[in-house]
Each structure stands twice: as structure tokens, then as C-alpha cells.
Steps between C-alpha positions, in 0.01 A plus 500: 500500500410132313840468469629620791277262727626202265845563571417525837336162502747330276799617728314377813474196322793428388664630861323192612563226268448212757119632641436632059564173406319283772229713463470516150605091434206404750224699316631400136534142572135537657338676209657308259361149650145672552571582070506166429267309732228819379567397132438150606161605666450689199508191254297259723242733512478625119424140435260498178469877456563497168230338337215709311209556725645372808260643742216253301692210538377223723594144529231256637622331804329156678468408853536139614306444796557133658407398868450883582820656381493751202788478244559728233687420188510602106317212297232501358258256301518532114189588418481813765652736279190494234271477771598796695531704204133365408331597814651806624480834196726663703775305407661620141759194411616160669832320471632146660858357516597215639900367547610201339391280797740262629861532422724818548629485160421446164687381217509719165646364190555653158634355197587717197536459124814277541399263722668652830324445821456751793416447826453718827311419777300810645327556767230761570216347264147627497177408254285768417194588322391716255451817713811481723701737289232729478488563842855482573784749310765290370758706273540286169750504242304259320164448449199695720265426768224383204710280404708373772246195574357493131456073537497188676859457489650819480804635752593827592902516606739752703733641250781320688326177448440544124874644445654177648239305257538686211828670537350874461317387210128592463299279731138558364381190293763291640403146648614370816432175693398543855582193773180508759413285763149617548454657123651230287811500242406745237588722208449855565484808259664792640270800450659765638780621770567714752767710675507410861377772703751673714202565757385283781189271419353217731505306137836399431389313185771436262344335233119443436292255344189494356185329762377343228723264401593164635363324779343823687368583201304186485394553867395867417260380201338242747161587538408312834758691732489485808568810699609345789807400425818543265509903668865540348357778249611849586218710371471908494297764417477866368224699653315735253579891618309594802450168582462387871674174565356494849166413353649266340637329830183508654323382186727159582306287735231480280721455167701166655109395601352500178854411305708286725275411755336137376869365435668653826226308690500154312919514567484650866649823432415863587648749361483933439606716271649831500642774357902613531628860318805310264689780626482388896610104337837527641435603823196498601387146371536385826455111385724223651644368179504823325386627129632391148823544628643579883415805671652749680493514882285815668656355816873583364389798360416594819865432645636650230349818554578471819867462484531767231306734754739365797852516289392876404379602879846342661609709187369833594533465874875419442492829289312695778717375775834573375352852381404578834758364679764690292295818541626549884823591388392767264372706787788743490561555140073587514592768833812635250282546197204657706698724647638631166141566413325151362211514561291143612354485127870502364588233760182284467538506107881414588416210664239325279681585212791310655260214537363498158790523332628176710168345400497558130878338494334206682179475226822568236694207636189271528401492175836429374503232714169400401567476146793303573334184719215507270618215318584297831157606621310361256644150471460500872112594471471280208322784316551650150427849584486769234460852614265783288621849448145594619536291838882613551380880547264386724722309736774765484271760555401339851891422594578842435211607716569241746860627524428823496255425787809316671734777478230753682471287789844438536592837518165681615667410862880659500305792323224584671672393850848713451373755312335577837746577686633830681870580354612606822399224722623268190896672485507445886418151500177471604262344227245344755625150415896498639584223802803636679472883528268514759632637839319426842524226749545118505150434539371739243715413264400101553133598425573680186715205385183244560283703388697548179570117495107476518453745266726298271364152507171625414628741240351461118821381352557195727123418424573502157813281542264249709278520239725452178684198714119337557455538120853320486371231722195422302636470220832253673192300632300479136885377335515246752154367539507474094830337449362204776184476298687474150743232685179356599370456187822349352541241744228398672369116402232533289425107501625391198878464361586816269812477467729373164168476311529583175143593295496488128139563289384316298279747263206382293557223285850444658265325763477200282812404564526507835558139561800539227679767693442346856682141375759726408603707779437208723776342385772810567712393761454833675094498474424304868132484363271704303072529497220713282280717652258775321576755805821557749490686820532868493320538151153624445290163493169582246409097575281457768164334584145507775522190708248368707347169688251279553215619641539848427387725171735612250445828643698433810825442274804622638797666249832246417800580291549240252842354367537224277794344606657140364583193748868649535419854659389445827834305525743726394307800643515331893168568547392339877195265522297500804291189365431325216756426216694781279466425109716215344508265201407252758128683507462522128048537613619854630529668155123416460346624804754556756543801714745621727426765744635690763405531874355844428270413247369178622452686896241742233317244381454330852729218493725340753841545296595148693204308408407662157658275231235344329268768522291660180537819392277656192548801275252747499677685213199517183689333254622231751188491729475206705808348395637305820875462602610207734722633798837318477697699722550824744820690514628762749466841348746661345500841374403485077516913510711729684482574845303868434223221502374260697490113437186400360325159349728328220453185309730305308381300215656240218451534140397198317637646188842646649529857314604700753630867449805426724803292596614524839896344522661491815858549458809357652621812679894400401419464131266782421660678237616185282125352577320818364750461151388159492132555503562815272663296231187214532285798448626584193521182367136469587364844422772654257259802426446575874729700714583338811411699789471389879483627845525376872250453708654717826594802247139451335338533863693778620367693193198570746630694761751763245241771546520422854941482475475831292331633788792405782760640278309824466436516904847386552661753226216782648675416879854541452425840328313556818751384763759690284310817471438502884858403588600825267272685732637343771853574411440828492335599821786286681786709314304834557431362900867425506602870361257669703641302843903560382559699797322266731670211395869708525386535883383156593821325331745790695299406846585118412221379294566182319423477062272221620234695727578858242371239172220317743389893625468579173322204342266452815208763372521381148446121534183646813359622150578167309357274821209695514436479112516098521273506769259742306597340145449113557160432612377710221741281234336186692150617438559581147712171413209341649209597276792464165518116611156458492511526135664106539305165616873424628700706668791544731439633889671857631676405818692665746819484285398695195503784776793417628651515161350849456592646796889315541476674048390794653711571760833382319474727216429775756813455713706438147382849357516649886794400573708626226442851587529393867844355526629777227386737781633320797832436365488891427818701684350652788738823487367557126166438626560766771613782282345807514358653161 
């Protein structure tokens, strides 16, 4: 019997190759993308999973609250990490890391026995204390978690890091000099390393140094901390079992009182703690600047989902329309079986084996093609994502069920509906559902056709047409609306000239010879000027300071970014003045209390940016407290971070010692390439030890908004599999409309109908159903384009024409996929068409 009905099914299948393999294209394609945006769900949320005792593992979280808005961030004070462990018993163990503050690389040299030199710069570098690797599973090859931070100056590397130092050799005992802004030029022991885990973590540390050592370390052994400021410690716990951390949160108030309360007060600040499961880091952190490293986006999770649940509905409708569609003509065969004795069982197993068999060849087909754009996918998501056995059966076992679910609903319809009815009324002609056999007069035969017509509009499978072409729509309105905001963000002016500037670093004691290198490069033909700064646009700036004026208290300070710039920067950076005078060797008093603002910042403190220059402004940071600043100058703001953000106070300072961490060169845009040898071979003259390694300011910038580009090419990849998907659909019900209207057609072309009105008769219903989904589908892609801007200071608008794009997209690719089976049928011989059976 099995194989009977299987035979059955395949035969039917293959009878119909053109409907099989619409049908079963549409719902592979659709699986196949839900596959692989549900594995990407999969790895955003399994963030951190690994690590022993999870479920205890908490990292302590602050919120900055200035001028009545509440901030969260990561940092913490040093000193926390004892304390909390000291006052609270539930908490078992404490940890704090910290990143190597202030450059995005380090430099890592290596000499051996005879004398060679290596060096790599790396990025990814983290301090840690003693009790990091005890709370954190790292997989060692070398070494152990007692060991890992044994000393002062001790380093723990990736096993990719160590085997370009040391060739494959054995790493442990090894010494290696470390290039640091913040930490200082040092000699490190390595003490042990570790395979890099091939699971997500929200710490993407790829080598890490001991706390203790260098110039933090100093700051650590201080014993007159202040707890009010330097919150760039990451600190976390491990609860003891049982433990409630919600005491622990509500225990907080009075801990920053007693702890942190004397200092927050004498610098202005307020502040809370709290408590955040490590496990919820990478999407749940919810801060503006996010953890140690970047974190994932709930918001484009969200979408995500939502496409992968949209793809696989236009999917299964698609399935479910052609299924039922097709069914109508299988109304006979079901009258000739019944009457040989089927009974409705036979014929209701028939059908839904038919449709299960068509849906297990789609799930087949799906993961093939799965597996194959795996690859692709993940260089498009940017994510190294490794799949467990354990998490595979788990997955598969919900597509087959999903499929399985699919292939019940698709044919629950032709088998429960024709398995109904009578033979005899079935062999005659009459199934209940026929146009043209009805006898009677003119008028009676006009009603039944509008009530049929009526009947038809409102029917469930042009609803789910409408409702797969909305889906279509939203997602045509999120591809737009995301490509103007990524143009956006690559071209609007952010108020300072980014273009041809090339940054090199100047790392640790390569600072010394700043002056050295600047001569240098000045004199390149192709260099049009160059300047030192300690920060560029688009970086993460740890400088800043708490300004305020006369006649108030130090507690009414108000936040600036600080960069240390030289008298060249301003210059070649085209920053505007509004007043005052930019900094030049013609002002050499700036570089010893000179300040530059810009209009935002000096409008917090209370100024008139017109009438300002000359004004005082003090520090009320602890180590600098009082300190006053002479006003030399206002400039229009310009955005120092990316546009996710919105512009706030920024001051630009002069060394008096000029050490600065960078060299800004603006480059002749004809001579770039012979300009960047040049300064390449003055670098190596200079530092022959030091790989030369640059960057340009515009490619730098745009760094900021790739989480943002990955998520356009996903929407944008996620619509066309939508459009095509629907237009499969779509292809289908016009061919099947056009076979089921053959005859029709044959008699309007023989009583002088024209291929023109025959192709626009046939496409009028269909593109109804694709007006009435833009209509349906574009306010609700307006309202949720809206809310994903908000997630940007700047933004584009949503006018009139994105619509217009949608619904001119829209309609287009309807009439293309219409009108193929349209004209085919129009240009059809009428006398064929005519035939009798």
C-alpha cells in the first residue's frame, strides 16, 4: 500500500514538473534561508555559555547619572572588586580586566637566540588579575589557570600569537617586549597559552597581561584612590551556590554610600551600581558604548527573526497555494478511484502523502543548499559560527517537524475537500465549484457569476497572496530605508575634512620621536601637511575631563572629550571657528593653558560661544582639581564619534612636551601611493624594528557603522529571497489561472479579442492583490523603519519617494512574472484552445 501511494505521488509529480518544481523550489529556498539566519540566532544568543558555572556569573555594571539622565556602562573603579567581595559573603570569587587603553593595537616583539627580531602588531589586548582565569575557561596548551597570571609581568598568548613568535616552539618561559601607550614598554614572561575558543564570548581577548605590572600596576598599589574616577576596570563576580544576586542589587545604594559616596560628592558625580548575568553581556547590556568589546544588536535580532519567520510563511503559503490550486483538477481521477471502491481514508492518505513527499524533497533540497551558502553566509554575517552535534539534532528535529507540519496543511485541503465528494455528481461535471455548466437564464446566470467573483476576491488564497506581497513590501521598504541611511552615513559632512588622511601610531616610546618623524614626512612632496594628536575621530576617546566656571562648585562640572592636538591639526583637519583663534605657532601661550572648545560644550557651561574667548574654565577632576584653562577659541561642532551618537562637549588641547600617539598627514590625492612608500621607507630608517602600519581616516570612521552595513546586506540578501519566493508563487497561480481559463481565452480571441486586453484580463486580479498588499505593507514598513532610526542621533527622513520606489518595485516585478504566463496564453491558437478533450 506504502508503495503503491508513493508511486502514486511520485507519478503525479513528475506529470507536473512545472507546478513540482515551483512548489518545491519556493519552500526549499525558504527553509534553507530560515537554516541559516536560525543558526545565526543560535550563535548570538549562546554567547558565553560555555564557561563553568555560568548561571553564577555576574559582572558589576555602573550608572552615570549627569543633569538627570542615567547612563549605563562597564567600568568600574579599581578598588571595587576587593570591596564587593569584602562586604557581600554571598559572593564566592572576583575578577577585573581592563583593555590596553588607548590605541587599537599593540606592538609585540621577540628576539631569539640569534639575534633575529619579530614583530606583529595585535590587537585585542586585555590586563587581568589574578582571578580572571579562574573564573573564565580558557583551553591551554601551555601552562594553567594558577599559573596563567603567576607575576607582575607575566603574559598569557593565543596559540596563533605565540606560533608566529616562536615558530611552534614552546612558548612558556619565553620573554617578550610589549609596546603600551597606557602600560609602558616592557618585558613580559609568557606563562602560559591558549587555544582560541571556537565559541562566542563578549571577551575577545587575544593576549593578556598581568594588572600588576607597569603603569596600572602602580595606580592599583596606590593607596589614596579615588573611586570616583578612572572607572575603566571591568570587574565580575561568582556568586556562591544558592546565592541571590538580587539582594545583592538592592544591598547597592547603601554600598556606593559608605564606599564611593565621600569622593562621588567632592567630584560632582552620582553614580549606581548593578548587577548584569555575563551571559545576557552581549545582548542585553543595553549600554551606549557597549562592553569589553561591541555587542550584538537585540534590535536586529529582532528583524532577523522576523525575516526568517516572513521568508518561511511566503514559503509555506506558496506551498499551500499551488497545492490547492492544483487540487481542482484532480477532481475526476478522485470520482474514478471512488467509484472503483477507495474509500475517503485511501484518498485523504493519497493526498497528504502526495504533499509530504513534495515537502520532504523541499527540506532535502534545503539543506543541500544550506550547506552550500554557508560559507558565503558567514562572511556576510561576519560571524565564525561552529555548529554542535548536540545543537544540530535539535534544529533538525524542529525543521523536520516544521515541514512535516507544512506538508499537512498543504494537503489537509485537496484531501479533506475532494475526498468529499459524491462520484456521481463528480463524473457528470458537477463538483460544486465549475463556472460554465450552469443552465438557466441571463439574469441568473449574471448573479451566480458575481456572486462567484465575490466569493473569489474574498477567498483564503488571494488573502494569503495579499498577505505574502505585504510581507514583500515590508521588507522592499526596510532595503530601501537602510541603504539611504548607510549612504547617509558615508556622505554626509561631518565638519571636519576626512578624506586622504593618513594615521600612523606612534606606540610607547616611539612617542619620543615624534618631532623626528613629523620633519620628515613634512618634507615629502606628496605630504600637503601633517599634525599630532593623541585621539582621531571615530575612535574610542578614554581622555576626557569635568569643566566648570566661575561662580559655580565643582559639582556643577559638565563632561568634555579631551584631545591633545599640536599647532598643525586644527589646520589640516578644517576645523571652522566661530570666534576666537584656532592653534598656531603664532600662539606658542596655548600649549600652557589654552583651550579650544566647541559650541556644544561652551552652550553647557553657560557661555555665549561669540563672546566666550577669554573666559576661565577649571577642572574638577581629583588629581587636577582646580586647575584653570584660559578659553582661546570656539569651534563649530563637528562629529568626534559616529553618527549612532550625538555631538557632545570636546576640547582640544596642546602639549607642551609634543608626544603625541598620532600623526595625521594629509595626502596629495594624485600622489598617494608613491607618498605612502615615501613615508614607509622614513619609517624604517627611523624605527627599523617597527613594522610600518597605517590607516585613513574615512576607512577608520566607517569602521563604526559595519555592524550596521552587515545588517543592510542581510535585509537586502533576506528581500530578494523574499521578492523571489513570492514571484515563484506568483508564477504559478498565473500559469495555473491561465490553464484553468484556456477555453475562455480560445473564445474571446475567435469573437475578436485583441493579445493586449486577453494579457491585461489576465493580469488585472493579480496586480488588485499586489496594490492592495502595498497599501497594507507600507505604513507598517514606515512605522517599523521609524523606531530602527531612532537608534541614530542623525538620520535620514522617509518621504514620499521611498514609497514610490516600493510600490513602482512592486508592481514591476508583478507584471514581469504576470505577464510571462499572460502573453504565452494570449498568443495561444485559439482552435487548439477550443479542442474538445
Amino acid at each position: 500500500m506504502l508503495n503503491n501511494f508513493t508511486g502514486l505521488a511520485w507519478r503525479r509529480l513528475t506529470r507536473n514538473k512545472v507546478f513540482s518544481l515551483i512548489n518545491i523550489l519556493g519552500l526549499s529556498v525558504g527553509l534553507s534561508c530560515c537554516m541559516l539566519i536560525t543558526l545565526y540566532i543560535w550563535h548570538e544568543n549562546s554567547y558565553d555559555t560555555y564557561h563553568p558555572d555560568i548561571d553564577r556569573l555576574y559582572q558589576v555594571g555602573t550608572i552615570d547619572i549627569a543633569h538627570g539622565k542615567e547612563t549605563r556602562f562597564y567600568g568600574c573603579p579599581a578598588p571595587l572588586a576587593g570591596l564587593v567581595r569584602q562586604t557581600f559573603p554571598q559572593v564566592e570569587a572576583t575578577a577585573r580586566i581592563c583593555r590596553l587603553v588607548g590605541e587599537d593595537k599593540n606592538l609585540i616583539q621577540y628576539s631569539n637566540p640569534k639575534g633575529e627580531t619579530r614583530s606583529f602588531y595585535e590587537d585585542n589586548g586585555m590586563m587581568a588579575d589574578s582571578g580572571f582565569f579562574h573564573l573564565f575557561h580558557y583551553d591551554f596548551t601551555e601552562g594553567n589557570a594558577s599559573t596563567a597570571v603567576s607575576g607582575p609581568y607575566s603574559i598569557v598568548l593565543s596559540k596563533d600569537i605565540a606560533d608566529k613568535l616562536f615558530s611552534g616552539q614552546p612558548a612558556v618561559g619565553k620573554t617578550v617586549h610589549l609596546v603600551s601607550q597606557q602600560n609602558g614598554d616592557h618585558d613580559y614572561t609568557v606563562t602560559a597559552v591558549f587555544r582560541p575558543m571556537d565559541k562566542p564570548s563578549h571577551i575577545n581577548g587575544r593576549f593578556f597581561v598581568s594588572m600588576y605590572g607597569g603603569h596600572i600596576g602602580d595606580y592599583i598599589r596606590r593607596s589614596n584612590l579615588s573611586m570616583a574616577i578612572n572607572y575603566f576596570f571591568v570587574t565580575y563576580i561568582r556568586l556562591k551556590p544558592g546565592a541571590n544576586p538580587t539582594q545583592i542589587d538592592k544591598a547597592f545604594p547603601a554600598f556606593v554610600d559608605t564606599y564611593e559616596g565621600n569622593d562621588l560628592k567632592q567630584g560632582g558625580f552620582q553614580r549606581k551600581q548593578f548587577l548584569l548575568k555575563v551571559r545576557d553581556i552581549h545582548l542585553h547590556a543595553d549600554m551606549p558604548y557597549g562592553d569589553v568589546t561591541p555587542g550584538g544588536s537585540l534590535t536586529y535580532l529582532y528583524i532577523l527573526s522576523s525575516i526568517a519567520v516572513f521568508i518561511l510563511l511566503i514559503a509555506c503559503i506558496n506551498f499551500m497555494n499551488l497545492a490547492t490550486a492544483r487540487s481542482t483538477r484532480q477532481s475526476l481521477e478522485v470520482g474514478v478511484r471512488k467509484t472503483l471502491g477507495a474509500g475517503r481514508t485511501t484518498i485523504i492518505r493519497q493526498f497528504l502523502g502526495e504533499s509530504l513527499l513534495m515537502a520532504f524533497l523541499a527540506l532535502g533540497a534545503a539543506a543541500v543548499l544550506a550547506i552550500g551558502l554557508f560559507p558565503a553566509f558567514q562572511r556576510l554575517a561576519d560571524r565564525n559560527i561552529h555548529l554542535r552535534p548536540e545543537t544540530a539534532v535539535v534544529l533538525g528535529a524542529c525543521f523536520i517537524a516544521l515541514t512535516i507540519l507544512t506538508g499537512l496543511i498543504a494537503g489537509s485541503y485537496p484531501a479533506l475537500y475532494l475526498s468529499s465528494f459524491q462520484p456521481v455528481r463528480v463524473l457528470k461535471g458537477d463538483r460544486g465549484n465549475r463556472r460554465s455548466r450552469t443552465r438557466g437564464s441571463v439574469s441568473k446566470q449574471l448573479l451566480r457569476r458575481l456572486m462567484s467573483t465575490s466569493l473569489a476576491v474574498m477567498s483564503l488564497r488571494k488573502v494569503l497572496v495579499v498577505f505574502q506581497f505585504s510581507i514583500s513590501i515590508i521588507l522592499i521598504v526596510a532595503a530601501i530605508i537602510i541603504g539611504r541611511q548607510m549612504h547617509y552615513l558615508r556622505t554626509t559632512d561631518m565638519g571636519f575634512n576626512k578624506d586622504q588622511q593618513l594615521i600612523l601610531s606612534l606606540r610607547g616610546d616611539l612617542r619620543q620621536k615624534y618631532t623626528t618623524v613629523k620633519k620628515e614626512i613634512d618634507r615629502i612632496p606628496g605630504v600637503i601637511a601633517s599634525a599630532g594628536c593623541t585621539q582621531f575621530p571615530g575612535i574610542y576617546s578614554p581622555g576626557d575631563d569635568l569643566l566648570y566656571t566661575e561662580g559655580h562648585s565643582k559639582t556643577e562640572n559638565h563632561h568634555v572629550y579631551i584631545n591633545y592636538v599640536d599647532f598643525d591639526y586644527m589646520k589640516i583637519m578644517g576645523f571652522q571657528m566661530i570666534s576666537g583663534h584656532a592653534f598656531s605657532s603664532d600662539f606658542p601661550r596655548d600649549s600652557v593653558d589654552g583651550i579650544i572648545l566647541n559650541e556644544t560644550s561652551v552652550r553647557e557651561l553657560g557661555f555665549d560661544p561669540a563672546t566666550c574667548v577669554g573666559k576661565k574654565v577649571y577642572s574638577a577632576l581629583p588629581f587636577a582639581s582646580g586647575a584653570s584653562m584660559r578659553i582661546v577659541g570656539v569651534m563649530k561642532d563637528f562629529h568626534f564619534e559616529d553618527l549612532h551618537q550625538p555631538i557632545t562637549g570636546i576640547g582640544l588641547e596642546v602639549f607642551s612636551d609634543p608626544k603625541y600617539t598620532y600623526i595625521t598627514a594629509q595626502i596629495d590625492k594624485n600622489r598617494i601611493r608613491p607618498t605612502i612608500a615615501a613615508i614607509q621607507q622614513i619609517w624604517q630608517n627611523i624605527f627599523p624594528n617597527t613594522p610600518f602600519d597605517y590607516t585613513f581616516l574615512d576607512e577608520r570612521f566607517q569602521k563604526n557603522y559595519e555592524a550596521d552595513q552587515r545588517m543592510a546586506d542581510l535585509v537586502a540578501w533576506a528581500t530578494g529571497i523574499a521578492i523571489f519566493v513570492s514571484c515563484l508563487g506568483l508564477f504559478g497561480l498565473a500559469a495555473f489561472s491561465a490553464e484553468q481559463r484556456t477555453k475562455e481565452i480560445g473564445i474571446r480571441k475567435v469573437l475578436g479579442a485583441s493579445e493586449g486586453s486577453i494579457v491585461a484580463l489576465l493580469s488585472r486580479d493579480f496586480l488588485r492583490l499586489v496594490a492592495l498588499a502595498v497599501l497594507i505593507g507600507s505604513p507598517i514598513g514606515w512605522y517599523v523603519m521609524q523606531k530602527w532610526l531612532q537608534g541614530f542621533a542623525y538620520r535620514t527622513g522617509i518621504g514620499w519617494t521611498v514609497f514610490a520606489l516600493t510600490a513602482g518595485t512592486a508592481l514591476v516585478i508583478a507584471v514581469i512574472t504576470i505577464s510571462s504566463q499572460a502573453i504565452r496564453a494570449a498568443l495561444a491558437n485559439p482552435v487548439k484552445s477550443l479542442r474538445t478533450e
